[in-house]
MIKOLDO-610109 format. One record per residue (C-alpha): x, y, z. Coordinates in steps of 0.5 Angstrom, whole numbers, plus 500, padded with zeros to 3 digits. Example, Ala and Ser with C-alpha at 12.3 -4.5 7.8 and 13.67 -1.06 7.14 Angstrom:
BEGIN
@xx: 525&yy: 491&zz: 516
@xx: 527&yy: 498&zz: 514
END
This chain:
BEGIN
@xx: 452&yy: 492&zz: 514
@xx: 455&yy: 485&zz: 515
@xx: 456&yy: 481&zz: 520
@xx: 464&yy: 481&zz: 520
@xx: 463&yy: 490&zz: 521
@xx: 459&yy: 488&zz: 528
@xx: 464&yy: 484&zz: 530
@xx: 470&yy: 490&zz: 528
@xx: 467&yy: 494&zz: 532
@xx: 467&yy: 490&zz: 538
@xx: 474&yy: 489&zz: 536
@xx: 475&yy: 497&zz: 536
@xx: 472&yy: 498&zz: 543
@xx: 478&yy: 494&zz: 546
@xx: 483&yy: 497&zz: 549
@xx: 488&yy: 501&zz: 548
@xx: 484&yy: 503&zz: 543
@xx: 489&yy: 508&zz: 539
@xx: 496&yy: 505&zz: 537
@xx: 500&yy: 503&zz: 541
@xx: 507&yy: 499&zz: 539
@xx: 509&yy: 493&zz: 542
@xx: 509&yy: 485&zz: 540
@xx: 506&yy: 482&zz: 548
@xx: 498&yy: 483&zz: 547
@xx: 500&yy: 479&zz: 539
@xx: 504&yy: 474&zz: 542
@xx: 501&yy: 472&zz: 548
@xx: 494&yy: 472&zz: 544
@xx: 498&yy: 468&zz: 539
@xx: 501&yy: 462&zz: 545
@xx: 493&yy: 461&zz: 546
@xx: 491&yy: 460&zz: 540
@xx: 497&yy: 455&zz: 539
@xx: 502&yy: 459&zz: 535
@xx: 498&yy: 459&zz: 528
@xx: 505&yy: 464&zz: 526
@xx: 509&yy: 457&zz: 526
@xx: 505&yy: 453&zz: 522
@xx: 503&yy: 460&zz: 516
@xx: 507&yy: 458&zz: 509
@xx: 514&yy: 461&zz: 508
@xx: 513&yy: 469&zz: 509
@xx: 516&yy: 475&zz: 504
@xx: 516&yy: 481&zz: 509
@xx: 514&yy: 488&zz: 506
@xx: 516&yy: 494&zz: 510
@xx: 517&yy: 501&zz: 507
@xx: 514&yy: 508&zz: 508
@xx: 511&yy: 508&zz: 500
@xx: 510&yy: 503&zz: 495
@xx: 510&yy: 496&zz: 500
@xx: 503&yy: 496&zz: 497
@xx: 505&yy: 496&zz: 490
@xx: 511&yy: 492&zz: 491
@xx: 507&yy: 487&zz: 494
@xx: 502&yy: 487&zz: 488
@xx: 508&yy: 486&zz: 484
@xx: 510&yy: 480&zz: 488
@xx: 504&yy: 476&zz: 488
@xx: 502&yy: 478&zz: 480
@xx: 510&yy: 474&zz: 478
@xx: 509&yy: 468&zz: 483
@xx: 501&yy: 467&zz: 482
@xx: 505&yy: 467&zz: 474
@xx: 510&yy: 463&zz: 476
@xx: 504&yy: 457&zz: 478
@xx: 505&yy: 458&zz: 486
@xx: 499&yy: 460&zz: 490
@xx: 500&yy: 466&zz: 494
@xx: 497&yy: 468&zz: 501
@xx: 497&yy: 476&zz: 502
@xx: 497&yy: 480&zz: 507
@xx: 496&yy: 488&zz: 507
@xx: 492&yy: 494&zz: 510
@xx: 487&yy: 499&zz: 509
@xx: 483&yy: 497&zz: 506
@xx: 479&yy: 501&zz: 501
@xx: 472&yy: 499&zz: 501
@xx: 471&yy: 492&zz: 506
@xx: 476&yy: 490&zz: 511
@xx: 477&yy: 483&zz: 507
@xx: 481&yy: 486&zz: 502
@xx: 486&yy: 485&zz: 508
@xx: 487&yy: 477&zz: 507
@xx: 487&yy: 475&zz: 500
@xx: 487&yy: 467&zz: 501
@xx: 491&yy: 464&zz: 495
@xx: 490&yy: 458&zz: 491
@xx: 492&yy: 454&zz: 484
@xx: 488&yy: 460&zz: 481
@xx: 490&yy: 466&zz: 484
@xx: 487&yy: 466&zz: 490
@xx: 480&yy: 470&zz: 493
@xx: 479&yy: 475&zz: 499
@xx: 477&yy: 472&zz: 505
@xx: 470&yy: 471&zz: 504
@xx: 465&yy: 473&zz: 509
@xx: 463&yy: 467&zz: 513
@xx: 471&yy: 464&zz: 514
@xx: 472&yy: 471&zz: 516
@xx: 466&yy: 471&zz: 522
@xx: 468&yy: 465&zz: 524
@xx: 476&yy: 466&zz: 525
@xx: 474&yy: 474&zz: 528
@xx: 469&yy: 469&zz: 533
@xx: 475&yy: 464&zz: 535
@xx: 480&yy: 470&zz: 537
@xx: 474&yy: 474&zz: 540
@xx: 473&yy: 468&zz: 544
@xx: 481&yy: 466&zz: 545
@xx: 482&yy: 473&zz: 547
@xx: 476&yy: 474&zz: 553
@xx: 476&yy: 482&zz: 553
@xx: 483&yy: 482&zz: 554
@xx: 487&yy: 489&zz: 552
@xx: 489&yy: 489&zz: 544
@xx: 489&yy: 493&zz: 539
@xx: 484&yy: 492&zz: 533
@xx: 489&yy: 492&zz: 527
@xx: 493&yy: 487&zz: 532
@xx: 487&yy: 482&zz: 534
@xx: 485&yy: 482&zz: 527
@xx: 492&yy: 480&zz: 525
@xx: 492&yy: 474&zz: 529
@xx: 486&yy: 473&zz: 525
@xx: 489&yy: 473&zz: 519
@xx: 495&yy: 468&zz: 521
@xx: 490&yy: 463&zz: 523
@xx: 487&yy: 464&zz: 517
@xx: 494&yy: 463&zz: 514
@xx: 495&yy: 457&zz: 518
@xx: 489&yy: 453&zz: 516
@xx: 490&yy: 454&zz: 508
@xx: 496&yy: 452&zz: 504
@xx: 499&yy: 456&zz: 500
@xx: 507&yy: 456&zz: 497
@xx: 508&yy: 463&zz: 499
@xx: 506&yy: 468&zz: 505
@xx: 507&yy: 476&zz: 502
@xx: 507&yy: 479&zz: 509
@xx: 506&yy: 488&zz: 508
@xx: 507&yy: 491&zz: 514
@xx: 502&yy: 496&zz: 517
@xx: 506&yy: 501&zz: 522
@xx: 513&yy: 501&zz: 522
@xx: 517&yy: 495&zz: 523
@xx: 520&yy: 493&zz: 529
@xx: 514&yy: 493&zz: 534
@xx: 508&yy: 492&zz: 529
@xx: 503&yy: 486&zz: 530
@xx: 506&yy: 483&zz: 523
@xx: 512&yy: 483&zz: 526
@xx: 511&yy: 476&zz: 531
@xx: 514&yy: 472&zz: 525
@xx: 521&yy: 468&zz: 527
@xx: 524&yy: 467&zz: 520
@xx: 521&yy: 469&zz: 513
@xx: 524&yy: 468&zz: 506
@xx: 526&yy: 474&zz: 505
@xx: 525&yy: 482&zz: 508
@xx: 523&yy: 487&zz: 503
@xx: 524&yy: 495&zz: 505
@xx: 521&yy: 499&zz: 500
@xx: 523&yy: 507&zz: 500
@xx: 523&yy: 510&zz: 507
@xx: 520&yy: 518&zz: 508
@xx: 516&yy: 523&zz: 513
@xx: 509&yy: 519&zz: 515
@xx: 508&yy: 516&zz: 522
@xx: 513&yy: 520&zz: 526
@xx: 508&yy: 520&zz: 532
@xx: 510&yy: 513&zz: 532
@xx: 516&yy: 513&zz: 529
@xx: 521&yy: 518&zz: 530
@xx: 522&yy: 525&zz: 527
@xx: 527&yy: 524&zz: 521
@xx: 529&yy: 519&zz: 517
@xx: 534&yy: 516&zz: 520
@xx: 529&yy: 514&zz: 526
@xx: 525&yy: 512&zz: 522
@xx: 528&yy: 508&zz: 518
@xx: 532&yy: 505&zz: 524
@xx: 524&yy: 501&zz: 526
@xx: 523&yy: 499&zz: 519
@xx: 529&yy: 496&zz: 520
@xx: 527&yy: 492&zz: 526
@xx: 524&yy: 486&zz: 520
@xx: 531&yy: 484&zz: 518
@xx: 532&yy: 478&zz: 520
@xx: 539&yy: 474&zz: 522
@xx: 541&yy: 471&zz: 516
@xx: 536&yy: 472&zz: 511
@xx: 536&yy: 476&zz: 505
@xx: 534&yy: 483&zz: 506
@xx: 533&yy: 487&zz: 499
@xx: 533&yy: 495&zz: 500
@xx: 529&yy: 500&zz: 494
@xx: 533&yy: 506&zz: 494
@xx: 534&yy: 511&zz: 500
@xx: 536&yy: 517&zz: 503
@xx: 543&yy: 516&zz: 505
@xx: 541&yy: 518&zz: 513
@xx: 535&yy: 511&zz: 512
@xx: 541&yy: 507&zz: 509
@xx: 547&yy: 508&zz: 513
@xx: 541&yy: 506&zz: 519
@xx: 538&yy: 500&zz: 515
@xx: 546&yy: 498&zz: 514
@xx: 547&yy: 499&zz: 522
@xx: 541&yy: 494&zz: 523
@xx: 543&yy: 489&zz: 517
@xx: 550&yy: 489&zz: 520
@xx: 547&yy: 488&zz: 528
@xx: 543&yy: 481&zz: 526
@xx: 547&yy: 479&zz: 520
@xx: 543&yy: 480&zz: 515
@xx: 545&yy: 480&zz: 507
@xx: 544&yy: 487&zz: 504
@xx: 541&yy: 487&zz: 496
@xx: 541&yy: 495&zz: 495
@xx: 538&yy: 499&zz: 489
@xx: 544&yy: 503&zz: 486
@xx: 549&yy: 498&zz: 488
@xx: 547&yy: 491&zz: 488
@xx: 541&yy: 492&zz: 483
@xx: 538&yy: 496&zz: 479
@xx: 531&yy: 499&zz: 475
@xx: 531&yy: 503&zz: 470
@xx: 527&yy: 505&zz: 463
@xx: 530&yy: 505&zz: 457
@xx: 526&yy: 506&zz: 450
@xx: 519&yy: 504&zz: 453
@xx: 523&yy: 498&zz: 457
@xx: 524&yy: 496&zz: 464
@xx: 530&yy: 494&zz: 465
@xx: 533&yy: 490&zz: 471
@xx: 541&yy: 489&zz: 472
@xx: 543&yy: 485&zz: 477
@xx: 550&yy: 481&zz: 478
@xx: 546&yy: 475&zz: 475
@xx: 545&yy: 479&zz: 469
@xx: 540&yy: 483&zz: 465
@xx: 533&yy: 483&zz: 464
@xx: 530&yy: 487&zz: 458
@xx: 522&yy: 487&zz: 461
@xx: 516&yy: 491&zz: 458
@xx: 514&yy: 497&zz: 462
@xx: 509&yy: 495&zz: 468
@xx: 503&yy: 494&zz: 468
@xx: 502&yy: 499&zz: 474
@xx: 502&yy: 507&zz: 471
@xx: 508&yy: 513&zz: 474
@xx: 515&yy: 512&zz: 474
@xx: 516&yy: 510&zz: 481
@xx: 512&yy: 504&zz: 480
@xx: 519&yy: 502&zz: 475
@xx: 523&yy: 502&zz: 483
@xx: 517&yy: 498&zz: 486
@xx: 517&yy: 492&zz: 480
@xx: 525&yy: 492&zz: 481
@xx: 524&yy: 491&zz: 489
@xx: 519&yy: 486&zz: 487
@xx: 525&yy: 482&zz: 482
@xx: 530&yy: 483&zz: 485
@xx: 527&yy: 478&zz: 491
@xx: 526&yy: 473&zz: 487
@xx: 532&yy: 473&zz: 484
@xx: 535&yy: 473&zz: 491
@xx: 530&yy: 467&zz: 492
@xx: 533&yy: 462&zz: 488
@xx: 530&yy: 456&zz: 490
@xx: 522&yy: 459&zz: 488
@xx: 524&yy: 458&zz: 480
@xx: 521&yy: 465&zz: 478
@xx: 523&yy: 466&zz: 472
@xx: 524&yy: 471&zz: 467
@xx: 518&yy: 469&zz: 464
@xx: 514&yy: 469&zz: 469
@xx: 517&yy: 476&zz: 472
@xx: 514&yy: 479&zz: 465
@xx: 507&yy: 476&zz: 465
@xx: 506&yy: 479&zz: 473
@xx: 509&yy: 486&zz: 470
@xx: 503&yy: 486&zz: 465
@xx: 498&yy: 483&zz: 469
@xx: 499&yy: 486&zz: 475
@xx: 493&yy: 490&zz: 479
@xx: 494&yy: 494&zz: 486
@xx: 488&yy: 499&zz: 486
@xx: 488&yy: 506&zz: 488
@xx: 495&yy: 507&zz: 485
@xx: 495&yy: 512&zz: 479
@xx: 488&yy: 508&zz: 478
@xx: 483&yy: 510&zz: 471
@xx: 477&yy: 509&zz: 473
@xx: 473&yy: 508&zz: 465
@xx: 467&yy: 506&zz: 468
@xx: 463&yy: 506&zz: 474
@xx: 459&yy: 512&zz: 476
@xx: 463&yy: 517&zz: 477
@xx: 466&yy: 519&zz: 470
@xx: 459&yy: 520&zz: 467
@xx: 459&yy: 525&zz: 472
@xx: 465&yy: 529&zz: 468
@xx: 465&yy: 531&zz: 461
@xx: 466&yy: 527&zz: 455
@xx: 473&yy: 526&zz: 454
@xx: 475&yy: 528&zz: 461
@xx: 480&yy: 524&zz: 465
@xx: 478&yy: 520&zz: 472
@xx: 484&yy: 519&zz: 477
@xx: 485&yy: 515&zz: 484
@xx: 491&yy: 515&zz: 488
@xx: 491&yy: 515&zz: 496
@xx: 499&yy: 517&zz: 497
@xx: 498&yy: 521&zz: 503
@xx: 505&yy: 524&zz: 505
@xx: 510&yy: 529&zz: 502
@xx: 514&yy: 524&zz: 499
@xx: 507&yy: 520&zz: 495
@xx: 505&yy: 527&zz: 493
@xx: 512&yy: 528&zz: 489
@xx: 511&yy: 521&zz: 485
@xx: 504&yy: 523&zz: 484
@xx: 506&yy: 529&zz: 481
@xx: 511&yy: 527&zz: 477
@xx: 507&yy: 521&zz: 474
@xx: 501&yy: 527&zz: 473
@xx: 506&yy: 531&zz: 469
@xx: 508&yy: 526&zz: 464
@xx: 501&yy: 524&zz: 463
@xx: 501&yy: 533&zz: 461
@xx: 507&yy: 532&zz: 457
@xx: 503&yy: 526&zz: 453
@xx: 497&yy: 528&zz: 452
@xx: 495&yy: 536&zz: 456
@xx: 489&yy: 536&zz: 459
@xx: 487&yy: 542&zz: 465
@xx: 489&yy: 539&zz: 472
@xx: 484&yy: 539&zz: 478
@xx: 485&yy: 535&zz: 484
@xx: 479&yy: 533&zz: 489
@xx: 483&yy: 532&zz: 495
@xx: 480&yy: 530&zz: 503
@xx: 486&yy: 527&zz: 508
@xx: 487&yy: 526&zz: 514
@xx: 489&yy: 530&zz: 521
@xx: 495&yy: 525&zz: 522
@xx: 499&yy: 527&zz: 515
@xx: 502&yy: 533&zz: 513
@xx: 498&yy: 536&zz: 508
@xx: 503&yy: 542&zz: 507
@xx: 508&yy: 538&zz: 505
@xx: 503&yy: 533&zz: 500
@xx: 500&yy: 540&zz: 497
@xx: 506&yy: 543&zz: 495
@xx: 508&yy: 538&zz: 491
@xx: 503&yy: 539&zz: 486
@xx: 505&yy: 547&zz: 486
@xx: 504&yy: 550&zz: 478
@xx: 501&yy: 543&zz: 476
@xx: 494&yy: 543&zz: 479
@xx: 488&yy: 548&zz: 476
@xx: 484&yy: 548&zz: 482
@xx: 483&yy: 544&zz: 488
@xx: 476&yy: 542&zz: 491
@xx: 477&yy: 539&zz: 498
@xx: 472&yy: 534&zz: 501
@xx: 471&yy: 531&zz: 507
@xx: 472&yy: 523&zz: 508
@xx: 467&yy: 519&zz: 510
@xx: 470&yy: 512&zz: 512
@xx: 475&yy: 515&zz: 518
@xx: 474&yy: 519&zz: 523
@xx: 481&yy: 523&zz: 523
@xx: 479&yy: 527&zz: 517
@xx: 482&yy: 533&zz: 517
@xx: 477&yy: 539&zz: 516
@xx: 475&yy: 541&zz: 508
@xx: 477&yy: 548&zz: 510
@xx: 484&yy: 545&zz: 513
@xx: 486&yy: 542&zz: 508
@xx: 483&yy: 548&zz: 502
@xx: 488&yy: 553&zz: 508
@xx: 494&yy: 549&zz: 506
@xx: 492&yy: 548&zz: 498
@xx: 492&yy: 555&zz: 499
@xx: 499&yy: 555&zz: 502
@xx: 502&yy: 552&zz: 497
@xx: 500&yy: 557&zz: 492
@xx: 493&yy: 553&zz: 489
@xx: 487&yy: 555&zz: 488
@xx: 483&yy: 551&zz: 492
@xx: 474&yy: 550&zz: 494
@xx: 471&yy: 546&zz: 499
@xx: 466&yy: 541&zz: 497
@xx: 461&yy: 538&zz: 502
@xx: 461&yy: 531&zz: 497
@xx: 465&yy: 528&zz: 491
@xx: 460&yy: 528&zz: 488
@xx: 459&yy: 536&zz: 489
@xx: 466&yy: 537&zz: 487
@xx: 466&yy: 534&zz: 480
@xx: 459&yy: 537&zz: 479
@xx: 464&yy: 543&zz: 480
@xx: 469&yy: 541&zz: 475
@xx: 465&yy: 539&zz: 470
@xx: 461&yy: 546&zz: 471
@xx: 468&yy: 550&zz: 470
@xx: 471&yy: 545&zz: 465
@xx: 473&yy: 550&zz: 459
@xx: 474&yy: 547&zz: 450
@xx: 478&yy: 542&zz: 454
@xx: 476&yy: 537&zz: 458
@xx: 479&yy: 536&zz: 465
@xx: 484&yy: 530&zz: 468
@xx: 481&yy: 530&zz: 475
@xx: 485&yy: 527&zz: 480
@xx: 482&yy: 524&zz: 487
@xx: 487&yy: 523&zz: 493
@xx: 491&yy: 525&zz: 499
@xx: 488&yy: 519&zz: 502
@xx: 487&yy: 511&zz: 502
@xx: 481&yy: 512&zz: 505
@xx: 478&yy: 517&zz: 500
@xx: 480&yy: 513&zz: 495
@xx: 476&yy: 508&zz: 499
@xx: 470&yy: 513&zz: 499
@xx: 472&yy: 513&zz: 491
@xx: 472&yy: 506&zz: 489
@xx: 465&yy: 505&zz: 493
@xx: 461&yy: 511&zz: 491
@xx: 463&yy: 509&zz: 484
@xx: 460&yy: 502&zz: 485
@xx: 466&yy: 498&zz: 483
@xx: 470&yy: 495&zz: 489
@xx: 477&yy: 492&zz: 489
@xx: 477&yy: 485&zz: 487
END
């Protein structure tokens, strides 16, 4: 256990423990330190349901190739909590490592005295001192819950403000339709700054539009402004500056093309950061975001399969994710057929209804794990019933392991791509019980 995990879970017996949006407990912890927002490189601003992960990764990877240093922000993490803060530099940059980490958790620990604030919002505060403190050309700042209320949302002015396809997730929290919903992610634009939209439904678009026109903020919208699209094996990307003809990204699946354009598209608003076509082309191939359509080749659990059989990691959690994942499963099939197993563990908070279904026809057999590394797992038996629901045959695990033992057993002539997903949390599992961590 690292020190870095005591103090978080110190951090975790503050109250409020649950989430509870606001911006007061992260401003006022935020005055006491000296205002570290203020004094962070120029921020891009990421928001949306899916694909802020992936659009982020984008951002950084054309940026780093244009030459800037770029300092990221993003959450979960998949396997340790330094994944969060990537502090940039002239050759890439480096996930925060342990000591700089202890040592910034001790200074907010001790500035905030036991005072009420939750641990993703004292956490962020960490990572804006951290910002603060280290130099860097650019800030890509992914947005937790939300928007308008969420800790990252503290900052004045930003570069750019990025929402990436709003659906279904957090309704708790945010609403319980698209346009409420979109209406709190909304809550990043900022007055005058350019505001780049992915593509919406109508009801997320007409309440992004409100907003934008609230805070005059100048819209760049996916279908009308720009676009990306896949013409013979190519990405192309249209603008009213002009065409790009790009290779494919780097980043497997169909929907990562609207999260690589989302990603250009920003830079093109941003003239002024010089990110040319070059560059834009350099960072689509060597672009890395794990736990996305990720193969794992090496590593211990593919040995634990067939020779010859496929391992796939994807935490989408939510009806929306579950489609793209699908689709992006289909287009392997029709490339190359396989039988489909799906190893899946989520959480009580998501709708795993709505994630399953998508996969309805696709998927050969289900085996449902638990997550170890959270403790709002929904039940191996809930998440089998809702398989089961959806029309697929489905089996409970106790382990990973256990359920790939199980797929190699049943595998027949022609070895199985097996998929593990539902969760960003259980691709954490994934990754660690694999021994091969992001980086």
């Amino acid at each position: 256990m690292e020190i870095s995990d005591a103090i978080l879970a110190r951090f975790l017996a503050l109250h409020p423990k649950e989430i509870d949006l606001s911006l007061g407990r992260t401003q006022r912890l935020l005055a006491d330190l000296g205002h570290p927002e203020r004094a962070m490189p120029p921020a891009i601003q990421i928001a949306g349901t899916n694909g802020k992960g992936s659009t982020t990764a984008f951002l950084r990877a054309m940026l780093e190739a244009s030459g800037r240093s770029v300092h990221v922000y993003t959450s979960p993490h998949l396997v340790r909590f330094h994944e969060r803060i990537r502090l940039g530099s002239a050759d890439g940059g480096r996930y925060v490592d342990e000591d700089r980490l202890v040592a910034i958790f001790d200074e907010v620990e001790r500035v905030n005295a036991g005072r009420e604030i939750t641990l993703f919002e004292i956490t962020t505060v960490a990572a804006m001192l951290l910002f603060a403190r280290s130099p860097a050309d650019v800030l890509l700042l992914e947005v937790g819950l939300g928007g308008r209320y969420d800790a990252t949302n503290v900052i004045e002015t930003a570069l750019a403000s990025v929402i990436t396809p709003v659906s279904l997730d957090h309704q708790k929290f945010l609403g319980d339709d698209i346009a409420a919903i979109a209406h709190e992610k909304a809550g990043v634009l900022k007055s005058l700054t350019p505001a780049i939209l992915a593509r919406q439904e109508e009801a997320a678009l007409v309440a992004i539009e409100r907003e934008a026109a609230r805070v005059a903020a100048p819209l760049s919208i996916s279908g009308q402004d720009w676009q990306a699209r896949e013409e013979r094996g190519r990405l192309v990307f249209e603008d009213g500056d002009g065409l790009l003809d790009l290779p494919l990204p780097r980043l497997v699946g169909r929907h990562q093309i609207e999260n690589a354009g989302a990603a250009i598209a920003t830079l093109r608003a941003l003239p002024a950061l010089k990110v040319g076509a070059e560059a834009i082309e350099a960072g689509l191939g060597s672009v890395n975001w794990p736990a996305r359509m990720q193969r794992l080749a090496t590593g211990r659990l593919p040995t634990l399969l067939p020779e010859g059989s496929e391992l796939w990691l994807d935490g989408g959690h939510n009806p929306d994710g579950g489609r793209a994942i699908a689709s992006t499963l289909a287009e392997l099939d029709e490339r190359s057929p396989k039988p489909i197993v799906m190893i899946v563990g989520m959480l009580n908070t998501k709708d795993s209804d709505g994630f399953l279904e998508a996969f309805a026809g696709l998927a050969g057999r289900v085996y449902c794990v638990p997550i170890s590394s959270s403790t709002a797992a929904r039940s191996v038996e809930e998440v089998a019933a809702a398989a089961e629901r959806a029309g697929l045959a489905a089996e409970a695990c106790a382990t990973i392991d256990e359920a790939l033992g199980k797929a190699a057993r049943a595998a027949g002539p022609v070895p199985p791509r097996v998929l593990i997903t539902g969760s960003l949390y259980l691709a954490g599992d994934a990754l660690g019980a694999n021994g091969t961590p992001p980086q």
